[in-house]
C-alpha positions in Angstrom: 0.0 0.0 0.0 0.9 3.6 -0.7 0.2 5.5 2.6 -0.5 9.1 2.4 -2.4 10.0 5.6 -0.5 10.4 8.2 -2.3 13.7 9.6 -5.1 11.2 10.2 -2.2 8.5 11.7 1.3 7.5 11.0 0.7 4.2 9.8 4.4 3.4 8.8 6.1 3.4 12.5 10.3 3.3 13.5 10.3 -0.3 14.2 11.7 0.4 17.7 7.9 1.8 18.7 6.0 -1.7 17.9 9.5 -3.7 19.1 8.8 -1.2 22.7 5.3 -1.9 23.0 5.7 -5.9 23.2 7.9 -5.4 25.4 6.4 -3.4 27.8 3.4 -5.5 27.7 5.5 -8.4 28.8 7.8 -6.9 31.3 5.6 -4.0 32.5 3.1 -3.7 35.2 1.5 -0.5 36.7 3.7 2.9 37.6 3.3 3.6 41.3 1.4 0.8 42.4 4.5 -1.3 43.5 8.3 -1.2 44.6 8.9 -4.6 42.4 10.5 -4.6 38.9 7.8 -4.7 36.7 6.4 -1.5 38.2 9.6 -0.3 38.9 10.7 -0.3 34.8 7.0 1.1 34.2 7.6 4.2 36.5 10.9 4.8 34.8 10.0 4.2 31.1 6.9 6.7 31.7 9.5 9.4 33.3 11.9 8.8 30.2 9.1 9.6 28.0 8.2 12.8 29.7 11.5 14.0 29.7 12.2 13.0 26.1 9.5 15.1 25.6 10.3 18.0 27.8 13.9 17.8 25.3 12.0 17.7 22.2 9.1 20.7 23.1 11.5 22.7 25.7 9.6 21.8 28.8 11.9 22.4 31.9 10.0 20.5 34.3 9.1 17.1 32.7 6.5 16.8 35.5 4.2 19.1 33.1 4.4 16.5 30.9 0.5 15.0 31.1 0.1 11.6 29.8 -3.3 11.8 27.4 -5.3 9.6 25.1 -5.2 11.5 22.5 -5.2 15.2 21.6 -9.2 15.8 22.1 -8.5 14.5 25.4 -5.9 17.2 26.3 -7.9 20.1 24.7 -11.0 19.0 26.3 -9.1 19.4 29.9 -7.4 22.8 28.5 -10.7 24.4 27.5 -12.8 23.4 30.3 -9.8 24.5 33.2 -9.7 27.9 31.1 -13.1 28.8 29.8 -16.1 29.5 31.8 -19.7 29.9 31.2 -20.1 33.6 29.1 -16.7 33.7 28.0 -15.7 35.3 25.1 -12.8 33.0 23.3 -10.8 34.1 20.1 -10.5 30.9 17.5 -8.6 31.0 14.2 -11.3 29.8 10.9 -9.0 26.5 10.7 -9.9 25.0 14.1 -10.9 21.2 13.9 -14.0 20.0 15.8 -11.6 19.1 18.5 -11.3 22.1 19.3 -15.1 24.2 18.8 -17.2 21.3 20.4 -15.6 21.0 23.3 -16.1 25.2 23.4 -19.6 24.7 21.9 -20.6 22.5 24.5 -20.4 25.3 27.1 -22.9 27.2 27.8 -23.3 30.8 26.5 -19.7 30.8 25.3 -19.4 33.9 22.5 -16.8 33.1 19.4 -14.4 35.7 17.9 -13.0 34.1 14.7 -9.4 35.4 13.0 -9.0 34.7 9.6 -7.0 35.4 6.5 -7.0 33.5 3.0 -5.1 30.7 2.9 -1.4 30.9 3.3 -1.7 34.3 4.0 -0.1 34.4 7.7 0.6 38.2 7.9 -3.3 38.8 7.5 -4.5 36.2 9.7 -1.9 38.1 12.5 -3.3 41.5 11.7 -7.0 40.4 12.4 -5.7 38.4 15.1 -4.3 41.8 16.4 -7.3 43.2 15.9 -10.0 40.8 17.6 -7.7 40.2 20.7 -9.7 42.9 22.9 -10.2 43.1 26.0 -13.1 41.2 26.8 -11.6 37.5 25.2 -10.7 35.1 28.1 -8.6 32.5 25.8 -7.1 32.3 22.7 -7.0 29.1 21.4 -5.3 27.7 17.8 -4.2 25.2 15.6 -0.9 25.3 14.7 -1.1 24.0 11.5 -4.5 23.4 9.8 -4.9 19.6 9.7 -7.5 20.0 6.1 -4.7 22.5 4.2 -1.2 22.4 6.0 -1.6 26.1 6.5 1.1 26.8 9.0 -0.6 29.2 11.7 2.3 32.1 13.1 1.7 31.0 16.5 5.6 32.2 17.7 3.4 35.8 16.8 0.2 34.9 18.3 1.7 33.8 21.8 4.0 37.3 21.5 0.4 38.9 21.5 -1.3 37.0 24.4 1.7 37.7 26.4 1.6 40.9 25.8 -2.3 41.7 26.6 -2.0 38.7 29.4 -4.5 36.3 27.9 -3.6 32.8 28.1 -3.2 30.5 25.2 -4.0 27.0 24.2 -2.0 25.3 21.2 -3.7 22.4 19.4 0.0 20.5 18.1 -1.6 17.6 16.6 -0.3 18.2 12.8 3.1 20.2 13.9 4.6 18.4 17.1 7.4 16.0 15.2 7.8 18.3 12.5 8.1 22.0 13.4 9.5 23.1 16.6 7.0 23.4 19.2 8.4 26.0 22.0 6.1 25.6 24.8 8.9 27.6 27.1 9.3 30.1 24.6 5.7 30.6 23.5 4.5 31.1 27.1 1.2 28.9 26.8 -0.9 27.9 29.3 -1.3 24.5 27.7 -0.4 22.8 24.2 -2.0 19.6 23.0 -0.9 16.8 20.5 -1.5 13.4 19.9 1.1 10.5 20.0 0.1 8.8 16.7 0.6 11.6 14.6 4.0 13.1 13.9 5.2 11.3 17.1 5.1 7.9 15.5 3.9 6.5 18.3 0.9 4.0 18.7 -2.5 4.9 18.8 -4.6 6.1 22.1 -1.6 8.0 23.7 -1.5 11.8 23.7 0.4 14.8 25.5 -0.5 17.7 27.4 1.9 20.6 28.2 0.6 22.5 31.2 1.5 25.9 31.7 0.1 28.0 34.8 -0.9 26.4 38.0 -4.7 25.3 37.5 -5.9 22.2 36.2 -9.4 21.1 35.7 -9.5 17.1 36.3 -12.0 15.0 33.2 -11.6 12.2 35.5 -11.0 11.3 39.2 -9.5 8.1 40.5 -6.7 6.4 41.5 -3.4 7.9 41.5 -0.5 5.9 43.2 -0.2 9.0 45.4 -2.0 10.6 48.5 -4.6 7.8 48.6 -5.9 8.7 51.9 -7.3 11.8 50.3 -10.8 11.7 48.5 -9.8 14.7 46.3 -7.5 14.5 43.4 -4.0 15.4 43.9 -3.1 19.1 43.5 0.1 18.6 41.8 1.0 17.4 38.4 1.0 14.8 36.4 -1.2 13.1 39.1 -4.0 15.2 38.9 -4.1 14.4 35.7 -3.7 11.3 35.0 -6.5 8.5 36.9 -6.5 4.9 36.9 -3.8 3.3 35.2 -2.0 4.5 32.5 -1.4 3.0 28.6 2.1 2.1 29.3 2.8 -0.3 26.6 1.7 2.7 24.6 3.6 5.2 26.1 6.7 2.9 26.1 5.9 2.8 22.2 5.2 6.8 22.4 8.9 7.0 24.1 10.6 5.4 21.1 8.7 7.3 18.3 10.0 10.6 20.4 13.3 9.4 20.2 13.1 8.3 16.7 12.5 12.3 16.1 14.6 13.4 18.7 17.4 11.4 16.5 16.7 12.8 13.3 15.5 16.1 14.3 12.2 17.7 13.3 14.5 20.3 10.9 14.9 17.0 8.4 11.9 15.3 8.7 9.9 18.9 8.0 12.4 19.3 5.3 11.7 16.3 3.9 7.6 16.8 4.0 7.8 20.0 2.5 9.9 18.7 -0.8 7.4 15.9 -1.1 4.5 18.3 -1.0 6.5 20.4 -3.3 7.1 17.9 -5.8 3.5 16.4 -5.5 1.7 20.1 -6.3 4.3 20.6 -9.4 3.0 17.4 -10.5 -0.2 18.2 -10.0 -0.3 21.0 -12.3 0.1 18.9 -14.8 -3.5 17.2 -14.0 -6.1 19.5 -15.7 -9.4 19.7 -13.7 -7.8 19.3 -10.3 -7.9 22.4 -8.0 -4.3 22.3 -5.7 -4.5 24.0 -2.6 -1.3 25.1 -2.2 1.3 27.7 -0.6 3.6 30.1 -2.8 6.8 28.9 -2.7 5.6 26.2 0.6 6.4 29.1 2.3 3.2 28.2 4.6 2.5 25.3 4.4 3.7 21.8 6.4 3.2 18.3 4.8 -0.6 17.9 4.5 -1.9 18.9 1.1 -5.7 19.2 -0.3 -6.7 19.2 -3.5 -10.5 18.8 -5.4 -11.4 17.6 -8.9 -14.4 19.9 -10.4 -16.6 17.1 -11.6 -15.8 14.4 -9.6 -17.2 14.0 -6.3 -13.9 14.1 -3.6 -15.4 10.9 -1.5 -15.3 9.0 -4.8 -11.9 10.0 -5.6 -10.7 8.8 -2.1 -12.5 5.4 -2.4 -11.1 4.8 -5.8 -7.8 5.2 -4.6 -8.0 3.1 -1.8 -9.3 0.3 -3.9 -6.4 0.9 -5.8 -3.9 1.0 -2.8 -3.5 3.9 -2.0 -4.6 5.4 1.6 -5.8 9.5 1.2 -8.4 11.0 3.3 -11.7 12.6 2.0 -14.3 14.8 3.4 -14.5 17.3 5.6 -11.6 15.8 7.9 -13.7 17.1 11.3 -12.9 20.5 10.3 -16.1 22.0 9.3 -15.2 25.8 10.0 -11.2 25.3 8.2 -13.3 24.4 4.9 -16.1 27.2 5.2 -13.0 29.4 5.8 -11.7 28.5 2.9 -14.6 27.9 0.4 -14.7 24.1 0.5 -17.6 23.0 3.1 -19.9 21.6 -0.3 -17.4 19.8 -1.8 -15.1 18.7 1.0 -11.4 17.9 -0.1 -9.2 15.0 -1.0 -6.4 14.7 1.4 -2.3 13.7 1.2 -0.2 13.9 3.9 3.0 12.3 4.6 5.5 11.7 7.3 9.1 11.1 7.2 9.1 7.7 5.7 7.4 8.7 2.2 9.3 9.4 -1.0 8.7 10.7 -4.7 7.5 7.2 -5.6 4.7 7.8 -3.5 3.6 10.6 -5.3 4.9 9.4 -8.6 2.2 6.7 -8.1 -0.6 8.9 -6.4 -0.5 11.1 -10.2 -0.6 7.8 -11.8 -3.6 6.4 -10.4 -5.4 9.9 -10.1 -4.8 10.8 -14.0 -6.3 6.9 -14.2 -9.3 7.5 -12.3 -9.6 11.2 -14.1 -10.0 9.7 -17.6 -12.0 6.8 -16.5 -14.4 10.0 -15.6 -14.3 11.2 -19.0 -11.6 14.0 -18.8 -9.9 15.2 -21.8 -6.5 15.1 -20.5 
């Protein structure tokens, strides 16, 4: 199979992340529930990961390192420990459902929307400028838009909620692994991302950066820690993180962070952005197909859309697949990025790659596409 959606998951892994997760479910047991080995190498493979972490986002204290299962988990705690009934929250238009139903589900909460065109960062800043007025509690944004690979200038956004004290949440889930994620120098209160993403690490494990000193708990239980108590701990990760973690997937997190970690998200982003490069120059040469696509890349990361004008983008995606190669289709559970950008009736057709694609990949995705156009009854 020709993979090409690994915004949705990284399907091809390091072959250290599956190799850690058998063995932690063999030689693992649970982190502080016991002084013998198996909980012992649990405890210390879960601190590893945090720290590896902490390296790889600039987090001095890997304690702030919040084990998740995902990054709707993490936003959901971020939004509900920052916004409150009535609040007035600033959004970018690229936001994924992630993001505005866990701020739609609470009540009488007022939306303030920046947006630009796409790829159009200096724009999307100015409005942002402009809408961040006094009465908005919380900023929160996508880093990079998961539909379009716009790359959101969130280095200028967090200048700008420093500056006028608001604090900021930072949905990572299409950038952490392959643009730097500063959550020192950015100043946020919290920043999200998922582990089977960019991470290469195995499904149903996430990460959540906390900034600040509050922390609204999703779930109470057992800790390891202060068990007399019938309140959740006050101090991190264990309020946090109840019951027992996922740490075969965490150990399998750890060595998809190191994998990075070893070849540095510089080259891998490198290496994304030529393949998106290469696949829109090819593109061009498919008449009929609309490329949504940055000037020079300048703006965008590895996640590319694109839209044939008569055929319908769910057919293109399923024609594909039955031909071998994996590309998402839709709306991607990002309603308000494709009303943004003019899409929401059509939807888009979806590539995205990680660090082990190559021009072959695309090579093959314009063969089978140009196939499936004429089949359709294109003059090519």
């Amino acid at each position: 199979m020709t993979y090409l959606d690994s915004a949705a998951t990284s399907l091809q892994k390091p072959t250290t992340v599956p190799h850690a997760v058998q063995s932690a479910i063999t030689r693992m047991a649970s982190p502080g529930r016991g002084s013998h080995q198996p909980a012992m190498l649990a405890a210390e493979t879960l601190f590893a990961c945090r720290q590896a972490a902490g390296e790889l986002f600039h987090v001095e204290n890997p304690e702030r390192v919040v084990f998740t299962f995902n990054a709707t988990h993490g936003l959901n705690i971020a939004i509900k420990t920052l916004v409150k009934p009535g609040d007035t929250v600033l959004i970018t238009g690229f936001e994924h459902n992630a993001v505005t139903r866990p701020l739609s589900a609470i009540q009488a909460v007022t939306f303030k929307i920046a947006t630009s065109p796409l790829f159009q960062p200096e724009l999307l800043l100015q409005d942002f400028a402009e809408k961040l007025t006094p009465e908005v509690s919380t900023v929160v944004v996508t880093h990079v838009s998961n539909v379009f690979g716009y790359i959101i200038p969130v280095a200028e956004i967090a200048a700008l909620c420093r500056e006028r004290n608001v604090p900021l949440i930072v949905d990572a889930s299409q950038s952490a692994g392959c643009l730097p994620v500063d959550f020192s120098g950015w100043g946020a209160a919290f920043v999200a991302m998922p582990g089977h993403k960019g991470l290469y690490g195995p499904q149903g494990t996430g990460l959540l950066l906390c900034g600040g000193d509050q922390w609204e708990t999703l779930l109470q239980g057992g800790t390891g820690s202060v068990s007399a108590l019938q309140k959740m701990p006050d101090f991190l990760p264990d309020r946090l993180e109840a019951g027992t973690h996922n740490v075969s997937g965490i150990a399998g997190l750890l060595a998809g962070i190191q994998f990075v970690l070893q070849k540095s998200t510089e080259k891998i982003f490198a290496h994304e952005r030529k393949l998106t490069s290469y696949l829109v120059q090819s593109m061009k040469r498919l008449p009929a197909v609309e490329v949504f696509a940055s000037d020079g890349m300048a703006a965008q990361a590895g996640v590319l859309s694109l839209r044939a004008s008569s055929v319908d983008c769910e057919d293109i995606g399923a024609e594909l697949g039955k031909r071998g190669i994996a590309v998402r289709s839709g709306l991607h559970c990002a309603p308000l990025a494709h009303n943004t950008a003019g899409t929401l009736e059509t939807g888009t057709v979806r590539v995205s790659f990680s660090a082990f694609n190559t021009a072959q990949d695309c090579d093959r995705l314009i063969s089978e596409l140009r196939q499936i156009l004429l089949h359709a009854d294109y003059k090519m």
